[in-house]
LOGU-160735 format. One record per residue (C-alpha): x negated, y negated, z; residue in three letters. Coordinates in steps of 0.001 Angstrom, whole numbers, padded with zeros to 6 digits, always signed. Layout:
BEGIN
XYZala
...
end
This chain:
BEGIN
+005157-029313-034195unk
+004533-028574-037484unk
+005091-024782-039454unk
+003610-021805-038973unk
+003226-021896-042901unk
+001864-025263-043203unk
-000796-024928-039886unk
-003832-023845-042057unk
-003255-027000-044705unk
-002980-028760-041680unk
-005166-032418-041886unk
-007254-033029-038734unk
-004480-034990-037044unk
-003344-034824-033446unk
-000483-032553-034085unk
-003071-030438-036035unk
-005060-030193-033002unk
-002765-028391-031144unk
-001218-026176-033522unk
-005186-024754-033511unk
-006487-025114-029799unk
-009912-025636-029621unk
-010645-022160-027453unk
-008539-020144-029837unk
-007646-020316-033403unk
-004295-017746-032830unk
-000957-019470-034699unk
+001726-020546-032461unk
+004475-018174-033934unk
+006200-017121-030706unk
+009515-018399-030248unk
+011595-019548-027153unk
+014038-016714-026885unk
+010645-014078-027507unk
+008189-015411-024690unk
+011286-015435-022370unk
+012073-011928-023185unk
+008496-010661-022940unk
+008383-012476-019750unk
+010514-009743-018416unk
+009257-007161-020830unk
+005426-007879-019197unk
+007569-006654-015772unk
+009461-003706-016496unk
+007946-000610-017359unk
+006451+002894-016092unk
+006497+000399-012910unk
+009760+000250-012143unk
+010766+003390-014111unk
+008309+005903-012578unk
+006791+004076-009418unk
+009836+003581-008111unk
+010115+007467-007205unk
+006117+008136-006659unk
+007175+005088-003950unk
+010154+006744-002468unk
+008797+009789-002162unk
+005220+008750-000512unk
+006472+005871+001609unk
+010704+006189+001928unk
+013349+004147+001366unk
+012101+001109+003892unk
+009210+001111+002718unk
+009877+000630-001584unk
+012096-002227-000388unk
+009991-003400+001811unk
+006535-003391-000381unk
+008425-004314-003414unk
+009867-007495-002017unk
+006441-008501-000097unk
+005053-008014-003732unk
+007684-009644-005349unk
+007195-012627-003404unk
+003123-013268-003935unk
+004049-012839-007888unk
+006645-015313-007673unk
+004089-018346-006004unk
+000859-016620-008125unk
+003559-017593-011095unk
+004624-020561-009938unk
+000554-021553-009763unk
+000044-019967-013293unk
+002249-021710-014838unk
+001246-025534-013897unk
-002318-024378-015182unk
-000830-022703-018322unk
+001430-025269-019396unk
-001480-027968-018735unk
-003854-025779-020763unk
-002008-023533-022873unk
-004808-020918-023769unk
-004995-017167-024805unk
-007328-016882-022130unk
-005167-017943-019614unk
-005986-017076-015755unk
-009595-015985-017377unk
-010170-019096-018896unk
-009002-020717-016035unk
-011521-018843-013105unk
-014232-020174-015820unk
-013072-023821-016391unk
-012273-023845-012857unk
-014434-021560-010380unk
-017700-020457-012012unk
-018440-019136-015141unk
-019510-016291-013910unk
-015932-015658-011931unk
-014566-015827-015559unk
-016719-013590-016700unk
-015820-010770-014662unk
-012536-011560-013966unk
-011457-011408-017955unk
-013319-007725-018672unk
-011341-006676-015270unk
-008299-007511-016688unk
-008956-006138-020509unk
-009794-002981-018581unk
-006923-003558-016989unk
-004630-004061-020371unk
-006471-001099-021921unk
-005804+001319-019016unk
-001927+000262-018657unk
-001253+001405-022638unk
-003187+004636-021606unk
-000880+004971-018882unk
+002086+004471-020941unk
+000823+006558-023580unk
+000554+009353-020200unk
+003800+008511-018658unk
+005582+009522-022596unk
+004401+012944-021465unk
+006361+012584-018080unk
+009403+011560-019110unk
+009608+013767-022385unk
+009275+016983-019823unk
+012984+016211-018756unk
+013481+017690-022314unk
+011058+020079-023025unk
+007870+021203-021851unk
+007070+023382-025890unk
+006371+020022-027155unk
+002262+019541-027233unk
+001070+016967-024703unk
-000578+015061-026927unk
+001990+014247-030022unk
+004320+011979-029176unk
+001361+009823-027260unk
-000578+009752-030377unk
+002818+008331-032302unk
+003528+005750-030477unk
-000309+004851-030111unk
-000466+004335-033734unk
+003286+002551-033970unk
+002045+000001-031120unk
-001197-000712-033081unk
+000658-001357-036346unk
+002850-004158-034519unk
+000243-005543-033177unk
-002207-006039-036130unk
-000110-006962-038771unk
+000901-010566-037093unk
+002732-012377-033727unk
+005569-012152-035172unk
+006162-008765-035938unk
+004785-008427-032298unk
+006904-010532-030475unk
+010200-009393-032498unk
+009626-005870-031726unk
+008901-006308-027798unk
+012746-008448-027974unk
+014502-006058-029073unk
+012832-003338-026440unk
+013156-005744-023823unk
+016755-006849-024366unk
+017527-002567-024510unk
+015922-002641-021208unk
+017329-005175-019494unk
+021118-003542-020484unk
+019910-000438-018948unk
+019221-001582-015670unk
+021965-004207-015716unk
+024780-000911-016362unk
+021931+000762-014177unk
+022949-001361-011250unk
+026465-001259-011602unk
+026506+002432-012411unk
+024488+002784-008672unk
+026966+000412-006586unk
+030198+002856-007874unk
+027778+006369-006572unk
+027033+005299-003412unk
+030455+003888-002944unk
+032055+007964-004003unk
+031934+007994-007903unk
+029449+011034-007790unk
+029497+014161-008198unk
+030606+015504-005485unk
+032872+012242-004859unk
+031228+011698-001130unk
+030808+007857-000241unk
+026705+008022+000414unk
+026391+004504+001947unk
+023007+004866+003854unk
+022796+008017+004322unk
+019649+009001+003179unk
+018079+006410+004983unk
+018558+008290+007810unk
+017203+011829+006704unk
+014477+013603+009043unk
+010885+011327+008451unk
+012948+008170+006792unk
+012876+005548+006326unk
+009386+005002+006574unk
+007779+008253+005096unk
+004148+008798+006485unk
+003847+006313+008954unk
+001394+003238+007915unk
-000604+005390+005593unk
+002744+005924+003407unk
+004124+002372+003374unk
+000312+000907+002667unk
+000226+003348-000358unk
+003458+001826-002057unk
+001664-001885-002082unk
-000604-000578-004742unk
+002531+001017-006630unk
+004193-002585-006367unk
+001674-003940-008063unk
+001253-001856-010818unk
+004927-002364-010979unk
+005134-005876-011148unk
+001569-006212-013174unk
+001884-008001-016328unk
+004265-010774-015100unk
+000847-012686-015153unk
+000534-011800-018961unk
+003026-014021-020115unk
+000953-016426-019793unk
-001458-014946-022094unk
+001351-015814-024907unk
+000464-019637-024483unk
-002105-019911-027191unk
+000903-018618-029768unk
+003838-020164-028377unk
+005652-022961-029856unk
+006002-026088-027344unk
+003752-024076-024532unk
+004398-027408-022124unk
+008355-026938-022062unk
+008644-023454-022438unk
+005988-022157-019843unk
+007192-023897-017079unk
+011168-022508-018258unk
+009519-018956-017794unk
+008075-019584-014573unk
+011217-020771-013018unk
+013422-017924-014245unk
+010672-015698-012957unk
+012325-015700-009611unk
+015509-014597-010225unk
+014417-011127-012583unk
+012086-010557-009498unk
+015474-010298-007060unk
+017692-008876-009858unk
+015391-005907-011505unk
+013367-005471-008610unk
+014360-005841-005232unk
+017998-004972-006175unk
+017150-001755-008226unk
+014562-000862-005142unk
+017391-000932-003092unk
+020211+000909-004893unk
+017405+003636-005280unk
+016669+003941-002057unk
+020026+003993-000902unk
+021373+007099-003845unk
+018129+009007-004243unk
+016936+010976-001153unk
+012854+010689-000412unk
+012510+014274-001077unk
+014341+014844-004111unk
+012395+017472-006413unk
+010070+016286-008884unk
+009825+012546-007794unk
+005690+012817-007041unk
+003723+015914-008323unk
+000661+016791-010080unk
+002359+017981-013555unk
+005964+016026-013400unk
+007566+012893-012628unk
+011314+012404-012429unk
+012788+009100-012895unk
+014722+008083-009803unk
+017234+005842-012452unk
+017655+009266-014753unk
+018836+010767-011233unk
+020822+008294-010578unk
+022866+008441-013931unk
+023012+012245-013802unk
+024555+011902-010423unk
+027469+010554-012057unk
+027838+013953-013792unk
+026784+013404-017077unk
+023873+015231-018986unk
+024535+012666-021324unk
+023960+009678-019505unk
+020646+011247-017995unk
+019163+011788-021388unk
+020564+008154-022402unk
+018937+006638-019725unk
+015843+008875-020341unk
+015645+007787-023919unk
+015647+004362-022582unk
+012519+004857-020383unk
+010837+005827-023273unk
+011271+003253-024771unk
+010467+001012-021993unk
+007160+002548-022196unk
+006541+001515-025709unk
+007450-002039-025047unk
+005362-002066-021947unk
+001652-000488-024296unk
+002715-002626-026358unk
+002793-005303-024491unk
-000378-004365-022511unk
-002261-004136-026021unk
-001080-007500-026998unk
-002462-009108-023657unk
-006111-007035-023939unk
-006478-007473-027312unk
-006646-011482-026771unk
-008536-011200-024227unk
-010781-009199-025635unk
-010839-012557-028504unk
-010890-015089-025755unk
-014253-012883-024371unk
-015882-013569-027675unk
-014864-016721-027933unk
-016379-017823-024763unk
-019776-015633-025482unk
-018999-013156-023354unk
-018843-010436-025892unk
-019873-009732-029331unk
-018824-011771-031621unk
-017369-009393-034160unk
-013939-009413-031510unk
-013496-012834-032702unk
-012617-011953-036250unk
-009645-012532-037539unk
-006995-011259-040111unk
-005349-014038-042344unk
-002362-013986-040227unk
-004903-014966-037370unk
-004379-011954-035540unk
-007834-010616-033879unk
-007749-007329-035554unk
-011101-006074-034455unk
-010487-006617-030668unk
-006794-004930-031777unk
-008593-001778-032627unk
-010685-001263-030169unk
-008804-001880-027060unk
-006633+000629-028536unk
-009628+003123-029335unk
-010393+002767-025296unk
-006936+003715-024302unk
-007164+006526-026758unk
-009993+007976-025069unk
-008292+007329-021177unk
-004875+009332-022965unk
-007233+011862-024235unk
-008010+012862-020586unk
-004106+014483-019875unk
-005182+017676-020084unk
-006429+017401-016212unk
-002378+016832-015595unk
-000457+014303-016652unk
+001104+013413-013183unk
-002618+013139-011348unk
-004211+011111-014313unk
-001021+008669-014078unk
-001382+008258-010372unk
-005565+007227-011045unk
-004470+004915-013729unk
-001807+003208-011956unk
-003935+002394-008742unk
-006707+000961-010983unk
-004114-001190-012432unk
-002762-001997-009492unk
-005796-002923-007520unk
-006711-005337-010635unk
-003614-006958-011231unk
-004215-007570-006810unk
-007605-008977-008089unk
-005856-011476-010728unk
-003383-012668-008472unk
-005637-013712-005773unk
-008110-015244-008712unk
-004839-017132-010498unk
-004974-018603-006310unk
-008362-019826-005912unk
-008024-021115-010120unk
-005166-023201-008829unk
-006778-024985-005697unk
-009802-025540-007575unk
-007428-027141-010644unk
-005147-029266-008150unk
-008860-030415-006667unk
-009896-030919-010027unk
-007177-033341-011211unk
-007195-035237-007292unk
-010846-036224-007786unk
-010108-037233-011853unk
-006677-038971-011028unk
-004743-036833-013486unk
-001890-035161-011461unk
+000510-037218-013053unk
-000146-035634-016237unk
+001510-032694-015309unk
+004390-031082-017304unk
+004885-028878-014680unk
+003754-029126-010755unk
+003453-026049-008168unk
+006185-027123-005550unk
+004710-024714-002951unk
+001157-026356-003325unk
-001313-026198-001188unk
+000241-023883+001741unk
+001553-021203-001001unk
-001737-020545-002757unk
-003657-020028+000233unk
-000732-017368+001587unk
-000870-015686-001697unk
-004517-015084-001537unk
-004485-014217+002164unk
-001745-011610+001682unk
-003182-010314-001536unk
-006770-009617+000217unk
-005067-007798+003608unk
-003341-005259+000741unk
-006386-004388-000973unk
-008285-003480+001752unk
-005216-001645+004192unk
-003481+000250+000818unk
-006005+002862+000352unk
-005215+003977+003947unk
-003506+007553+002619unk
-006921+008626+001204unk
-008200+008623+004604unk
-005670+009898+006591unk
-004684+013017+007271unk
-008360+013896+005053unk
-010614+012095+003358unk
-010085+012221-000528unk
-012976+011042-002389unk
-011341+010643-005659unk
-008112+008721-004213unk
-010567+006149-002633unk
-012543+005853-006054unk
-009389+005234-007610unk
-008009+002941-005052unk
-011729+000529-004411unk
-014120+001302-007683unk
-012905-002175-008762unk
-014286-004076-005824unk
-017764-003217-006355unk
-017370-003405-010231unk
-016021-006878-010173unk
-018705-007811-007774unk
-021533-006652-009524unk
-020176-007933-013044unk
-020154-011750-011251unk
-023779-011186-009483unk
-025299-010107-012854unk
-023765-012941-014970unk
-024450-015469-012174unk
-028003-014169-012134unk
-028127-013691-015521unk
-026915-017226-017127unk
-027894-019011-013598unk
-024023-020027-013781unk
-023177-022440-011177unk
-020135-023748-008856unk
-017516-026139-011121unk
-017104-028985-009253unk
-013844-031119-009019unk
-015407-034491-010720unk
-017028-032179-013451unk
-014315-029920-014653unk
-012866-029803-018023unk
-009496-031252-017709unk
-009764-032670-021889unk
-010193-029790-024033unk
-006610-027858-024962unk
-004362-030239-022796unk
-000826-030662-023251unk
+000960-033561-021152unk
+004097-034469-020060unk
+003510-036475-024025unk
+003392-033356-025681unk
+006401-032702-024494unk
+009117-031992-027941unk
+012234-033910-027110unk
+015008-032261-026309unk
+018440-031724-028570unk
+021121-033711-027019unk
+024977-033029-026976unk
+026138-030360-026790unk
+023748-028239-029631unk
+021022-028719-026953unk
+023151-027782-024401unk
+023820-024646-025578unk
+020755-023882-027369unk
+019144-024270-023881unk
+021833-022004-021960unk
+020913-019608-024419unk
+017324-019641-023890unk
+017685-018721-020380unk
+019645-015744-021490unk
+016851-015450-024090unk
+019155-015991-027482unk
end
């Protein structure tokens, strides 16, 4: 692959061709050791921070373990089925570009504004969840300062180029990481008696009156759309393909580390939680407040310090994670316009080919969601995160279909064996994934029925369904779209092969440059 630098001077060669994919016109300036870092970073935020205790305190202990590892599981095959279409077609538009290439057009269509919505709700969220986790400090400081910082920081990185981007979210990312690494540890010694009251815990509150599963089937449905916000964004990284250096080799390295963050950040952290922090501790799932079950869990070692450390880190957290978020709508927002699905004027692009206009305004439509705290912070983030987590459901079971219709796609044109990368759980894992992801979208909004009916809960757990529905029926009707079949799809434009492949450094230089990238140095 040739320079960044030198990609613009580039002569119409082969190698030219894919340092400027014919869908997008983004530079490949994202490095190994970034895209594996913002692979986690596109999985750890308010998620894991916040939902966590929202989960515990709606559903129990069992249940956050429970959920979270059911969830953790359909991300891990939806990745797995990502990533042999991303690395074949390394795209901006990714899973979009794929329901369009793939499915129908119209699929595409509605599937890609879902998801910017999507992008553009989670920075509002993270630009509401500052105000949540800055009220362990203070509540003098005005609600709406410290969002509108951090709003205009996280537009800065992302309009002046990908690098400036992508260097930014690995130095969040690695902060976060060492958090819940010391997080872990720090959990293991208070349950076993190094709290403050120097009492081994074990299970203990696992067994407190209405745990472990809090509110019956209502409460443990409610935590699968928690999950999912949780985990949403893991999808994202593959969003980073159109600017990332040798996407065939370094896609399909993501994808198989994928599995191992999933067990390590989430199922292990779900269950040190569960096990330390008791279901009804105050503050865990209100209107006004959130409290951080991992800020509890370092003050129950007895330091203020260590709470505020660990608080500080959340914050930042939710920087990396809007800015993350931003990153992935933004180029979708391009990819849209690229595709004539949206005005043209997204496609524009800065000198550093960075799509400033679609930049700006997916940032000017989570600016307006923030702008709506004033109804309390703690509600608004609860709406947001079931929106996102009810489309990120939505992706995962489109990134499903995508991938049957690809592997039918390269049967009937004899091209499997230009794979870099194949799904090993093919065909039975897809078709679980999408199965499983249907069943929780329609049983999770069972709280907002039971014990009452609450209109806006169920608006805020199904408006999606009918929007994505009607967005597909009107483009379908609209542009008379039809059905991709297999012997018709376009398996030429923006493939990489098992050719494209850089060779790899041998001795042992390559050996420990590629050690390194799977601790993302």
């Amino acid at each position: 692959m040739m320079d960044a630098d030198a990609e613009k001077n580039a002569p119409p060669a082969y190698a030219a061709e894919h340092e400027l994919v014919a869908e997008d016109k983004l530079r490949r300036s994202l490095s190994p050791r970034q895209v594996q870092m913002i692979a986690i970073g596109g999985t750890i935020g308010t998620g894991l921070f916040l939902g966590t205790g929202k989960a515990l305190a709606t559903g129990g202990p069992a249940s956050l373990l429970l959920c979270y590892a059911i969830v953790g599981a359909i991300v891990f095959v939806t990745m797995l089925c990502l990533g042999e279409m991303a690395a074949f077609v390394p795209v901006a538009g990714s899973f979009c570009t794929f329901s369009a290439r793939y499915v129908d057009d119209a699929w595409g269509f509605a599937l890609t504004w879902n998801y910017w919505f999507n992008d553009a709700v989670s920075t509002a969220a993270d630009l509401v969840a500052l105000q949540l986790i800055l009220q362990y400090w203070t509540d003098t400081f005005p609600w709406y300062a410290l969002g509108l910082i951090v709003w205009f920081l996280i537009i800065l990185a992302n309009i002046v180029n990908v690098r400036a981007y992508g260097e930014v979210e690995y130095w969040l990312c690695l902060l976060k990481v060492v958090t819940i690494v010391i997080f872990i540890i720090l959990s293991i010694a208070v349950n076993a008696g190094g709290n403050t009251s120097h009492d081994y815990i074990g299970a203990r509150n696992w067994y407190l009156p209405g745990a472990p599963f809090v509110g019956g089937i209502g409460g443990f449905a409610s935590v699968f759309v928690t999950a999912s916000f949780a985990y949403g964004g893991t999808e994202s990284i593959a969003i980073t393909a159109g600017e990332t250096k040798d996407p065939a080799r370094q896609l399909p390295r993501v994808v198989k580390n994928v599995f191992w963050r999933i067990l390590f950040f989430y199922i292990l952290s779900s269950l040190m939680i569960g096990l330390n922090v008791p279901y009804n501790y105050p503050g865990l799932n209100s209107k006004e407040t959130r409290t951080s079950p991992f800020t509890v869990a370092f003050q129950m070692v007895g330091s203020k310090v260590a709470g505020s450390f660990v608080n500080a880190v959340i914050l930042t957290s939710i920087v990396s994670a809007g800015n993350h978020a931003l990153f992935a709508g933004s180029r979708l927002l391009y990819t849209l316009s690229i595709n004539g699905h949206a005005p043209k004027v997204f496609g524009r692009l800065t000198r550093f080919q960075v799509p400033w206009v679609s930049v700006l305004f997916t940032s000017f439509i989570s600016g307006l969601l923030f702008g709506a705290s004033f109804i309390g912070a703690g509600q608004l983030w609860t709406w947001l995160q079931n929106l996102v987590g009810v489309s990120n459901q939505l992706s995962w079971i489109s990134i499903g279909i995508a991938s049957l219709r690809f592997r039918a796609g390269l049967k009937a044109q004899g091209k499997e064996h230009l794979l870099p990368f194949k799904n090993w759980t093919y065909p039975v894992g897809p078709i679980i994934a999408i199965v499983l992801n249907i069943f929780i979208v329609l049983v999770q909004g069972w709280s907002c029925f039971s014990p009452k009916f609450s209109a806006v809960d169920f608006v805020s757990y199904y408006i999606e369904l009918p929007v994505f529905a009607l967005m597909f029926v009107l483009w379908k009707f609209i542009k008379r779209t039809k059905f991709k079949k297999a012997s018709e799809m376009d398996l030429v434009t923006d493939v990489y092969t098992k050719d494209d492949i850089e060779p790899d450094e041998i001795g042992w230089t390559g050996r420990m440059k590629r050690i390194g990238g799977w601790f993302c140095f």
